[in-house]
Backbone as numpy.savetxt, mean C-alpha at the origin, in Angstrom:
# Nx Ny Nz CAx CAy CAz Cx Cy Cz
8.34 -12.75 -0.07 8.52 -11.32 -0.08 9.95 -10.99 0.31
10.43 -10.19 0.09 11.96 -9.55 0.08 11.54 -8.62 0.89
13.05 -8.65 2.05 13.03 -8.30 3.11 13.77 -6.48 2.29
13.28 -5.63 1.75 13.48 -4.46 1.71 12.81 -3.62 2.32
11.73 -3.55 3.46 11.51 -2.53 4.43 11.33 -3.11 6.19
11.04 -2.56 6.60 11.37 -2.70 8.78 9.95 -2.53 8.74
9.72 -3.34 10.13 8.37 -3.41 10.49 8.97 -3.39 12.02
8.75 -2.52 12.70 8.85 -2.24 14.19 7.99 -2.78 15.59
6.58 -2.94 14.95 5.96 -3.37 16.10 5.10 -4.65 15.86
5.34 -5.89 15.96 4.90 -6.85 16.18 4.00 -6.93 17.07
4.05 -6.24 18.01 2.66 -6.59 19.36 1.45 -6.39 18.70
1.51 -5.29 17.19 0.49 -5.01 16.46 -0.86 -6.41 16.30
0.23 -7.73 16.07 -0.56 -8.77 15.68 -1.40 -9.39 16.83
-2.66 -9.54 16.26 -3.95 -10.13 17.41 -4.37 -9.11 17.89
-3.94 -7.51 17.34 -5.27 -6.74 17.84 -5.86 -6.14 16.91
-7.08 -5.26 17.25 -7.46 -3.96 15.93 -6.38 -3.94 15.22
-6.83 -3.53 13.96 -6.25 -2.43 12.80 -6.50 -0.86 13.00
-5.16 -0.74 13.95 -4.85 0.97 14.11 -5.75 2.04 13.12
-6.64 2.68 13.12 -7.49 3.59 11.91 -6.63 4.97 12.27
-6.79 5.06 10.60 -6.48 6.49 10.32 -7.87 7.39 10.13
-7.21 8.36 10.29 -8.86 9.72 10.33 -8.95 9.47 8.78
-7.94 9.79 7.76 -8.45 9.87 6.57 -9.19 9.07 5.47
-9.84 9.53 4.79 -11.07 8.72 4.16 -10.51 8.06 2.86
-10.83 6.67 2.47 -10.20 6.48 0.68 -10.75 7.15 -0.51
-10.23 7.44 -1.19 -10.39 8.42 -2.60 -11.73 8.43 -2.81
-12.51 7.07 -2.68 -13.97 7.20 -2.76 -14.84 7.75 -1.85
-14.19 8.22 -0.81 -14.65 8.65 0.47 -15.47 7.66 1.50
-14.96 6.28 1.53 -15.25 5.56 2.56 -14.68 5.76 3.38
-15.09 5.99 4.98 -14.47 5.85 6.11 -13.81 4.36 6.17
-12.26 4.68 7.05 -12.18 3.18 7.03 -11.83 3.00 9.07
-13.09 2.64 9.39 -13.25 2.55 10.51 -13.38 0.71 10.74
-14.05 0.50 12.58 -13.78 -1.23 12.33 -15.05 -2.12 11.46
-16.06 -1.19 11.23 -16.88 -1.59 10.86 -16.80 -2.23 8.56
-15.15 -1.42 8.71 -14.72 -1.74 6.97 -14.19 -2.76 7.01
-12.97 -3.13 8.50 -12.70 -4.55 8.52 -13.88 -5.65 8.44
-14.90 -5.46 9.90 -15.59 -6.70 10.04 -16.41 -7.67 8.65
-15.73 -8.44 8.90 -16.53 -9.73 8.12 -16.14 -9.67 6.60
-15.12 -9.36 6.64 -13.67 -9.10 5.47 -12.61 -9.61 5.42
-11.90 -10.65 4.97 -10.40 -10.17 5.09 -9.61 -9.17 4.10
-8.99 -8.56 4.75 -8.55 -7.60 4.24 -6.64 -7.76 4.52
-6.12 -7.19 2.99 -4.93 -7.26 2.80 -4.50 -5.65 2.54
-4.13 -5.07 3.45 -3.65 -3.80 3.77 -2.31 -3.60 3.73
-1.76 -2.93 2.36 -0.65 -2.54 1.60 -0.12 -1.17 1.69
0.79 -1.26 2.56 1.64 0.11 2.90 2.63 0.23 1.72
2.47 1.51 1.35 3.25 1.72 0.31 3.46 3.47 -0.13
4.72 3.76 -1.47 4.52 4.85 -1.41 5.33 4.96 -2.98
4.56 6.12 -3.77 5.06 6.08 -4.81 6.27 6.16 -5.17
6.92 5.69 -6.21 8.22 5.52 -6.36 9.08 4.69 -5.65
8.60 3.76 -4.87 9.17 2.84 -4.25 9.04 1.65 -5.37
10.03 1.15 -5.77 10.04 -0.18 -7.03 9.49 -1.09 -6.45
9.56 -2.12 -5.24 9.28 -2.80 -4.86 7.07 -3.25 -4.79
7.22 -1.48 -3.96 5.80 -0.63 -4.02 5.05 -1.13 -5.43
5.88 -0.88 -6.46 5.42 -0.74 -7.67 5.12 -2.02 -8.36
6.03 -2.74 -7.95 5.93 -4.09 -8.64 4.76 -4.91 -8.16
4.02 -4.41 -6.74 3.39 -5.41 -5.81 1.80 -4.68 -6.31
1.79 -3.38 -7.11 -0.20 -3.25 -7.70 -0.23 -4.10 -8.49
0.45 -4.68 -9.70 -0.06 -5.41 -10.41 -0.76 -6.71 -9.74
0.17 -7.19 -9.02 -0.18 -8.67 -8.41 -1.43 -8.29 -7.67
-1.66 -6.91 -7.11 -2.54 -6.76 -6.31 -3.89 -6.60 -6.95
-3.81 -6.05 -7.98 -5.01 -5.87 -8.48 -5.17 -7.39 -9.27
-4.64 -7.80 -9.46 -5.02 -9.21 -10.14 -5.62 -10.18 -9.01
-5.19 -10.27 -7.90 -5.75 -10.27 -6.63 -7.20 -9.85 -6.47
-7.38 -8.58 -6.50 -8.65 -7.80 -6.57 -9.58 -8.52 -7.33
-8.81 -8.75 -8.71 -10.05 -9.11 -9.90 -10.58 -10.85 -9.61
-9.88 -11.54 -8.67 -10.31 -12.23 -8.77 -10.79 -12.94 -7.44
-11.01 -12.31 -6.46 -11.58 -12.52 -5.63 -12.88 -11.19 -5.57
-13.23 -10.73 -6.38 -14.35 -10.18 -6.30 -15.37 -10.64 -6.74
-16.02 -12.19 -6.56 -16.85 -12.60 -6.44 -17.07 -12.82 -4.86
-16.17 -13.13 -4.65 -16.30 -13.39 -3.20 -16.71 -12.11 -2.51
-17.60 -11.65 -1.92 -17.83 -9.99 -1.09 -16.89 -10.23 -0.13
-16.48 -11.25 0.52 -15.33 -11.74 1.63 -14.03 -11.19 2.10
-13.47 -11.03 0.92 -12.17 -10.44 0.79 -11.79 -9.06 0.27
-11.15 -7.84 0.41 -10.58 -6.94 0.52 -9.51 -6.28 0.42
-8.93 -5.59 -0.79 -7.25 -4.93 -0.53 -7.22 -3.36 -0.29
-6.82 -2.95 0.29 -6.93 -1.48 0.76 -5.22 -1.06 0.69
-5.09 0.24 -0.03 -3.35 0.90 -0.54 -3.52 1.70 0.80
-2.59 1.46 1.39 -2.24 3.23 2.60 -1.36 3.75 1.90
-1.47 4.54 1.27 -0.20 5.31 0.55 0.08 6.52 1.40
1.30 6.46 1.38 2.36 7.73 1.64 2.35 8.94 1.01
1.17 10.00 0.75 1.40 10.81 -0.49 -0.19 11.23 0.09
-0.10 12.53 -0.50 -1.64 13.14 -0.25 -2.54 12.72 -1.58
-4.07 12.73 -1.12 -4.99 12.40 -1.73 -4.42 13.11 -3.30
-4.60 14.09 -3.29 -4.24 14.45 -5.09 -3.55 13.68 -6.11
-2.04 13.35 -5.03 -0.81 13.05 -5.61 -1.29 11.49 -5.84
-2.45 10.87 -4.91 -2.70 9.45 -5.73 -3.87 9.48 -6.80
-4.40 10.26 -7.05 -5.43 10.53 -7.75 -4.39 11.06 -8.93
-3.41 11.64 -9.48 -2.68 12.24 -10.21 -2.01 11.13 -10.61
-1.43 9.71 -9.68 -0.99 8.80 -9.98 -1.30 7.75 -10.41
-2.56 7.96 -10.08 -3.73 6.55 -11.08 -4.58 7.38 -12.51
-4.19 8.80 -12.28 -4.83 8.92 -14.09 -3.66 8.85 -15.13
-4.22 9.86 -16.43 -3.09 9.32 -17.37 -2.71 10.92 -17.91
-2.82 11.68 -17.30 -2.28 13.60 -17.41 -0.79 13.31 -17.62
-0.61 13.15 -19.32 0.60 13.06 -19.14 1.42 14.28 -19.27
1.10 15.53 -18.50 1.82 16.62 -17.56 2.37 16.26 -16.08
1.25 15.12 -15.61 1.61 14.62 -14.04 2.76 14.13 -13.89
3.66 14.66 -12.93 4.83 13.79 -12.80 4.52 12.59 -12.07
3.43 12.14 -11.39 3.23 10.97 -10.57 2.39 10.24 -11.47
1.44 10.26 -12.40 1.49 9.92 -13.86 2.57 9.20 -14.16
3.56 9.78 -15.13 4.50 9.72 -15.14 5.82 8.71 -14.43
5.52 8.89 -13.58 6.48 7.99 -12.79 6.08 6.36 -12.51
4.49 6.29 -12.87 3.99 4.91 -12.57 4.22 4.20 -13.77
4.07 5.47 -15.13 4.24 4.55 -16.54 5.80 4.04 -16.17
6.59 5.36 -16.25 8.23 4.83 -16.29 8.35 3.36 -15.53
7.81 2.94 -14.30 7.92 2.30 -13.49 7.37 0.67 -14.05
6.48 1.21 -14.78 5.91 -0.27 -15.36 4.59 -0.37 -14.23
3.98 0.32 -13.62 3.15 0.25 -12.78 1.38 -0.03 -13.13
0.32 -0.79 -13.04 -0.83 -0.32 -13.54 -1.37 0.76 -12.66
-2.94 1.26 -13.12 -3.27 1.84 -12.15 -3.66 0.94 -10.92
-3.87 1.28 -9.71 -4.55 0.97 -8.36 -6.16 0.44 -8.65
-6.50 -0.12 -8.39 -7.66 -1.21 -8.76 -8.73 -1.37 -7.84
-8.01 -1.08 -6.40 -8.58 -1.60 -5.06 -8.52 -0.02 -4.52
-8.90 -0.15 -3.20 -9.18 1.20 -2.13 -8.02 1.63 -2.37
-7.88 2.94 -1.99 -6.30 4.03 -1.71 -7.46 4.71 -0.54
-5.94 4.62 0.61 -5.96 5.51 1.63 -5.04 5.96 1.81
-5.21 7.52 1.35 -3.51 8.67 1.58 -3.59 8.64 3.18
-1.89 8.22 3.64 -1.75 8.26 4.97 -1.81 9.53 5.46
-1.01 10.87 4.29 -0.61 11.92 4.79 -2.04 13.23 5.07
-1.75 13.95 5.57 -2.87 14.99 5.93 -2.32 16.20 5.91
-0.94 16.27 6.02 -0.10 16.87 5.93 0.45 17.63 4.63
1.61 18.43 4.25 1.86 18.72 2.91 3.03 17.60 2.46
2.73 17.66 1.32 4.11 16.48 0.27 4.76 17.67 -0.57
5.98 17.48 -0.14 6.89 18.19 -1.52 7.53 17.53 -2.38
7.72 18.04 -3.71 9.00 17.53 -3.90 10.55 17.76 -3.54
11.56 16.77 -3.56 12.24 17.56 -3.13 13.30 16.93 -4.52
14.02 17.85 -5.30 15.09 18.09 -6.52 16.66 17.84 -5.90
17.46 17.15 -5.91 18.80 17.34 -5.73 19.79 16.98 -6.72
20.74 17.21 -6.55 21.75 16.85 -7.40 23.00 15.91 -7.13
23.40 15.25 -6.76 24.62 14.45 -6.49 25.88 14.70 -7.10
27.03 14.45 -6.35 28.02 14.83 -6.37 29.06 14.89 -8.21
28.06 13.73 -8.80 28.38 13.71 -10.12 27.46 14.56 -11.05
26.81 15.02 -10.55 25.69 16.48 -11.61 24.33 15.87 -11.53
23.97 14.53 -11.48 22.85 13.87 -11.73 21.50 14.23 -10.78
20.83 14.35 -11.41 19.43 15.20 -10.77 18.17 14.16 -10.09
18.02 14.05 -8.92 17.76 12.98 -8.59 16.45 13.55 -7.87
15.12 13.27 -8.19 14.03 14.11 -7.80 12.78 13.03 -6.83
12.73 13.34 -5.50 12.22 12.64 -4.48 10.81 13.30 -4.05
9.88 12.57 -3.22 8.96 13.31 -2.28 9.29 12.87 -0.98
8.96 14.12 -0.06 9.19 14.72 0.99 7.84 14.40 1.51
7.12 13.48 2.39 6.31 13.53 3.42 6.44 13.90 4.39
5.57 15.12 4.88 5.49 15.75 6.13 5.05 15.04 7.08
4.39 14.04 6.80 3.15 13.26 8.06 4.65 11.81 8.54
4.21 11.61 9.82 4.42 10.47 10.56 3.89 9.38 11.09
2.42 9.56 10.19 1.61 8.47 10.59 1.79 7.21 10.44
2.32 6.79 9.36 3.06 5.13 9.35 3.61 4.73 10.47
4.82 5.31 10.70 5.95 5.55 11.46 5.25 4.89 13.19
4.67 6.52 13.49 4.42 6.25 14.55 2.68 5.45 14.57
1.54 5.42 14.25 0.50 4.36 14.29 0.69 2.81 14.12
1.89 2.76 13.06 1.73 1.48 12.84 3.25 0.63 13.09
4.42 1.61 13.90 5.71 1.45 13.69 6.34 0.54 12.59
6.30 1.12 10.83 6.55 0.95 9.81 7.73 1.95 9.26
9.14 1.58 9.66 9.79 2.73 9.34 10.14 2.21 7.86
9.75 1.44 6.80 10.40 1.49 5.45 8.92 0.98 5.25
9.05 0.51 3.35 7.67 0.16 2.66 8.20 -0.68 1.81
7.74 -1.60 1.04 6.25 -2.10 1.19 6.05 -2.92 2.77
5.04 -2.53 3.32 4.50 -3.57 4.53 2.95 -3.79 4.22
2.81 -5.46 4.36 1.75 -6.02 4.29 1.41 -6.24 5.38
-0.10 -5.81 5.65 -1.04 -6.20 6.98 -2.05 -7.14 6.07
-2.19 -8.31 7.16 -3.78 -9.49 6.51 -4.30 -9.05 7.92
-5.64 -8.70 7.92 -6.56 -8.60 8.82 -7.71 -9.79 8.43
-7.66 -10.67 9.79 -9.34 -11.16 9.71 -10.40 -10.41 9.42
-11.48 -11.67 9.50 -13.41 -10.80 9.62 -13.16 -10.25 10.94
-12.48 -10.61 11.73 -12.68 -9.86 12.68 -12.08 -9.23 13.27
-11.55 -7.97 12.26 -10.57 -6.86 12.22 -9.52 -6.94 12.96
-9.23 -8.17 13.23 -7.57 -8.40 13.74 -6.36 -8.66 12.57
-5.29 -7.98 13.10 -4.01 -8.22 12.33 -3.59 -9.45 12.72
-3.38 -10.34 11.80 -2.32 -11.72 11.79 -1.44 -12.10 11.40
-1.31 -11.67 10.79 -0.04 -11.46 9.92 0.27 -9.99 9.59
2.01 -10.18 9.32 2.66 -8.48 8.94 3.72 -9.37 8.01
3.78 -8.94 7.39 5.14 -9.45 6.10 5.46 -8.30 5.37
6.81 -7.88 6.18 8.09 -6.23 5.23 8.52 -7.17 4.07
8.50 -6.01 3.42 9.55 -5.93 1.96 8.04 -6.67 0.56
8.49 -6.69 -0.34 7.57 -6.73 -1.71 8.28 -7.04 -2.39
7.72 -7.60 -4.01 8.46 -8.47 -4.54 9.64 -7.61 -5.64
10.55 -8.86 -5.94 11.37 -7.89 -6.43 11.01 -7.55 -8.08
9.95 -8.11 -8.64 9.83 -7.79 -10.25 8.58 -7.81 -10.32
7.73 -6.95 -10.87 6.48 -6.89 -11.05 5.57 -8.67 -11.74
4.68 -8.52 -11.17 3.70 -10.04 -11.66 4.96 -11.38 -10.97
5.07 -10.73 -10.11 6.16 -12.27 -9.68 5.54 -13.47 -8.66
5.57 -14.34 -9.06 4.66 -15.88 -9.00 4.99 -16.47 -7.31
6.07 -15.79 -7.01 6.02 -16.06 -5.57 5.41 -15.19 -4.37
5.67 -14.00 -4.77 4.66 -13.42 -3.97 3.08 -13.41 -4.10
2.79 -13.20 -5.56 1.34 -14.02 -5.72 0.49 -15.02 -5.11
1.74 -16.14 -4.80 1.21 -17.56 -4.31 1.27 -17.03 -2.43
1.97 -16.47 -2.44 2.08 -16.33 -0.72 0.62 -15.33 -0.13
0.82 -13.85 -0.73 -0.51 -13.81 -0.85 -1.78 -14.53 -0.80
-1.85 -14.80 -2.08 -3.37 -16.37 -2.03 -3.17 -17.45 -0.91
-2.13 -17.63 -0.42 -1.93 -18.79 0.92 -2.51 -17.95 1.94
-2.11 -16.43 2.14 -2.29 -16.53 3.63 -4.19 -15.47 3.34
-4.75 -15.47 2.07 -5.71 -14.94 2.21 -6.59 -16.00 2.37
-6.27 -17.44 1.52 -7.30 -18.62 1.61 -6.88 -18.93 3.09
-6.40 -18.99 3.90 -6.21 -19.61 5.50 -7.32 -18.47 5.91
-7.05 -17.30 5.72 -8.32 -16.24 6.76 -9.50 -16.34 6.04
-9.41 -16.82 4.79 -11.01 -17.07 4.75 -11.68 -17.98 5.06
-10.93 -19.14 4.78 -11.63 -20.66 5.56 -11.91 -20.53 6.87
-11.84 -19.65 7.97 -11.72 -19.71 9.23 -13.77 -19.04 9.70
């Protein structure tokens, strides 16, 4: 994985998985009772992040093939309110978050989404000093930040069956379907499942 985002709190590892109040798109609570007797690979991320983008494919290919196993688990914390990921996994091609996953080369999300924010998302439009129009979102919420001290994205959490964090690995790969982060992935999910 490529070191393109900060991961702040290490003490995180060997305890709970910090819960958020908010529910995934399907409306599962994700309390400790979603970790236990799972491993679970918990993907901080946020749209329009390339890195972000490049790491659903691998993920859902991930998904598809450990779902024989009931064992294993990938869950999205996205940065973005419930709509804006629901807008980003259909195909409204009016949606600008639509939109931005095709441009991106992105599939849809495969596995759980949990919007971190609770808060409002804007966009925000600017222009740079050469005329060029450069169009961002604005998260109001600080829940990454401060629950999980994650000040950049992509950050990977592996949680045991027994809803402990063991691993944290910042940054995501640099080209979508890329064979090294794939393999690192499958290493550190086959170690928490043999256990």
């Amino acid at each position: 994985m490529m070191p393109l985002s900060s991961f702040q709190n290490e003490s995180l590892v060997g305890h709970p998985m910090p819960l958020l109040a908010n529910k995934t798109l399907d409306g599962k609570t994700i309390d400790a009772n979603y970790y236990a007797g799972h491993v679970t690979v918990v993907s901080f991320m946020a749209i329009g992040c390339m890195p972000c983008m490049n790491e659903i494919n691998t993920l859902n290919k991930i998904t598809e093939e450990y779902a024989a196993n009931g064992n294993m688990q990938v869950l999205c914390v996205a940065r973005q309110m419930g709509n804006q990921m629901v807008q980003f996994n259909g195909e409204d091609k009016a949606s600008y978050f639509s939109m931005v996953r095709k441009a991106l080369k992105a599939d849809p999300i495969k596995y759980a989404i949990q919007p971190a924010c609770d808060g409002e998302s804007k966009m925000e439009v600017k222009k740079d000093e050469d005329g060029n129009v450069n169009v961002g979102l604005k998260c109001e919420c600080n829940t990454l930040s401060e629950k999980y001290g994650i000040s950049g994205i992509p950050v990977t959490f592996f949680i045991d069956k027994k809803g402990l964090i063991r691993k944290i690995e910042s940054g995501g790969p640099g080209k979508p379907n890329d064979p090294e982060f794939y393999n690192k992935l499958k290493t550190e999910i086959d170690l928490l499942l043999a256990e």
